[in-house]
N, C-alpha and C positions, 0 to 999 in steps of 0.2 A: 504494500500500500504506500502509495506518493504522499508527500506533503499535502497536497491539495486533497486526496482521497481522506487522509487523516485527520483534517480541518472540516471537510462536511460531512463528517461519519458522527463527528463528536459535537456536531449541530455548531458549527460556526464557532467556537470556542474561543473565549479572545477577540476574538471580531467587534467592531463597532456600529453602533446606528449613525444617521445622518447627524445627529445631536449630537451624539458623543465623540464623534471625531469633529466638530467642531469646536467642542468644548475644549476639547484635549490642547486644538493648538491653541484656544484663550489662555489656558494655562501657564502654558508653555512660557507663550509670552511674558506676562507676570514674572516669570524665572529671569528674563532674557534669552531664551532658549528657543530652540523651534523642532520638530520631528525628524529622527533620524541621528545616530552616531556625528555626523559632522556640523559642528556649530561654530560659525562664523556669522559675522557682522554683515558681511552679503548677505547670506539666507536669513538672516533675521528679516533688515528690511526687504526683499523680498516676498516673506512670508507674509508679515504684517500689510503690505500691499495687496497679497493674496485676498487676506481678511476680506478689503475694503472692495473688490471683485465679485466675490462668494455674496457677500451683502448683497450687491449691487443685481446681483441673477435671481438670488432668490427673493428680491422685493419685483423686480421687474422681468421676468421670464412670461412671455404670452404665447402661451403656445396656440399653434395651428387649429383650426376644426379636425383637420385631417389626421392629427398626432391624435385629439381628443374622441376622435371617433375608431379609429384601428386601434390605441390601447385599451381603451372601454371593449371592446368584444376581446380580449380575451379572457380566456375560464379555463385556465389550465396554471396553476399555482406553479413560481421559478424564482430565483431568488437570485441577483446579481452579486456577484462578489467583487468589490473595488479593489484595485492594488492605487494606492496615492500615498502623496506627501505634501506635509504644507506647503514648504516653499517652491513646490511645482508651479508654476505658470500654465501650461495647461492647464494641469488639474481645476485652478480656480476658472478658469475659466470655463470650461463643461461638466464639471462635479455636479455644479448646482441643476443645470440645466436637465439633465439626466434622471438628478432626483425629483425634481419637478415633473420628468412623465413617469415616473412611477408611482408618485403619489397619485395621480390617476385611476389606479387599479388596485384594492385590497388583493388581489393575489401575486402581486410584484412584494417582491423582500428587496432589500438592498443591504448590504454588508461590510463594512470597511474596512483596510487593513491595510498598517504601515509598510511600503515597497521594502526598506531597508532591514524591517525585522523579518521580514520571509522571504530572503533570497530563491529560496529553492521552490515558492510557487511560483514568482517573476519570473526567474530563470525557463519557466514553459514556457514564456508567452513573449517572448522577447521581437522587439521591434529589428530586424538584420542581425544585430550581435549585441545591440545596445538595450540597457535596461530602462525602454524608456514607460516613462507613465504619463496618466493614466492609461490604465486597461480595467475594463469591465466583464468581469465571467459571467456565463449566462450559465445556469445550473436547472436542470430541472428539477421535478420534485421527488428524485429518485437518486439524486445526485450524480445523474449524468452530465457532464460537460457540453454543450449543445454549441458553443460557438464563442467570440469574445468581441468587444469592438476597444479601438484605442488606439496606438495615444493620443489623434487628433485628427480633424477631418482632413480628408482627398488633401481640397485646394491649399490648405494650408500647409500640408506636406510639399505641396508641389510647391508655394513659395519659400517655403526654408529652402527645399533642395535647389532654388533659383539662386535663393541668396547667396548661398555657400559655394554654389559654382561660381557667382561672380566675386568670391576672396571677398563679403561681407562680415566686419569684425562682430561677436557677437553681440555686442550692445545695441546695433543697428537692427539685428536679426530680431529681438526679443520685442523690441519698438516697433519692426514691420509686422511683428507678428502679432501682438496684442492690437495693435492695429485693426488688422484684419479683423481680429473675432469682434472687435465694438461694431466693423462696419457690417461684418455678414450677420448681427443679431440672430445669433446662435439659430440660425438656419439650417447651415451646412452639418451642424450635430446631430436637429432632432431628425432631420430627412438621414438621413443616414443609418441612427439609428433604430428609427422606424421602421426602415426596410430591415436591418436584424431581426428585430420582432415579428416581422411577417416573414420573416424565411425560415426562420429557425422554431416557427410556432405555430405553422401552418397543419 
């Protein structure tokens, strides 16, 4: 039995709700501190940036008719399992949005879990070679693995890897990128992952 077999055999053990993994990094903060073995003055303000992101999706996320109507039909109980971290950039910027269509649905779970304290489920799911987050497990209710989405939508990959072809230093990268997600108002995430949910639940 895998890491990941072992975490949902013993019902999510350790695992966080939406609450609680945001609590966790209020805390943090309080400390000076942010999620994960490495703590630097970057990731701080980073993370605390994140905060005011996360805020800012889950007061204003309007989701589609369309999101509102294919997650409403389903009836077959699954449970996502998050791999994030505070000072992700991503992450704050589609955590929320994600948990927003599953509050849609009493048979969606969602589950949190720090990238850096469980290498060895990350380590499945890896973006090329790199550890990257977020990624979302789609688990059914039998604890089969059904599929994952992450760490960020199509276009947005296709402008990192623009940027990085043109020898863009990263400070530029993270500004074009955050960029993006205010101008595509988390469009490109929920269509995306929508279509997960009607593939993988059909």
């Amino acid at each position: 039995m895998n890491a990941l077999e072992s975490m949902i055999a013993s019902g999510f053990e350790g695992a966080l709700s939406y609450k609680e993994y945001r609590e966790k990094i209020d805390r943090l903060h309080e400390e000076g501190k942010v999620t994960g073995p490495n703590q630097t003055e970057d990731l701080l303000v980073y993370s605390k940036l994140n905060v005011h992101r996360m805020d800012r999706w889950d007061k204003h996320t309007h989701l589609s008719d369309h999101t509102k109507e294919a997650v409403g039909k389903i009836n077959k109980p699954f449970t996502f399992l998050v791999l994030t971290e505070g000072w992700c950039g991503d992450a704050a910027q589609i955590v929320p949005v994600i948990q927003q269509i599953a509050n849609l649905n009493s048979s969606i779970q969602t589950k949190y879990i720090l990238r850096d304290e469980n290498l060895e489920i990350m380590d499945m799911f890896l973006t090329g070679t790199g550890r990257s987050i977020p990624i979302f497990i789609l688990i059914d209710e039998h604890g089969k693995v059904l599929g994952h989405y992450g760490p960020r939508p199509h276009k947005a990959q296709e402008l990192i890897n623009q940027l990085k072809a043109d020898n863009a230093d990263m400070d530029v990268i993270k500004e074009k990128l955050h960029l993006w997600y205010a101008r595509d108002k988390h469009h490109e995430v929920e269509m995306e992952f929508v279509q997960l949910l009607e593939q993988k639940l059909a």
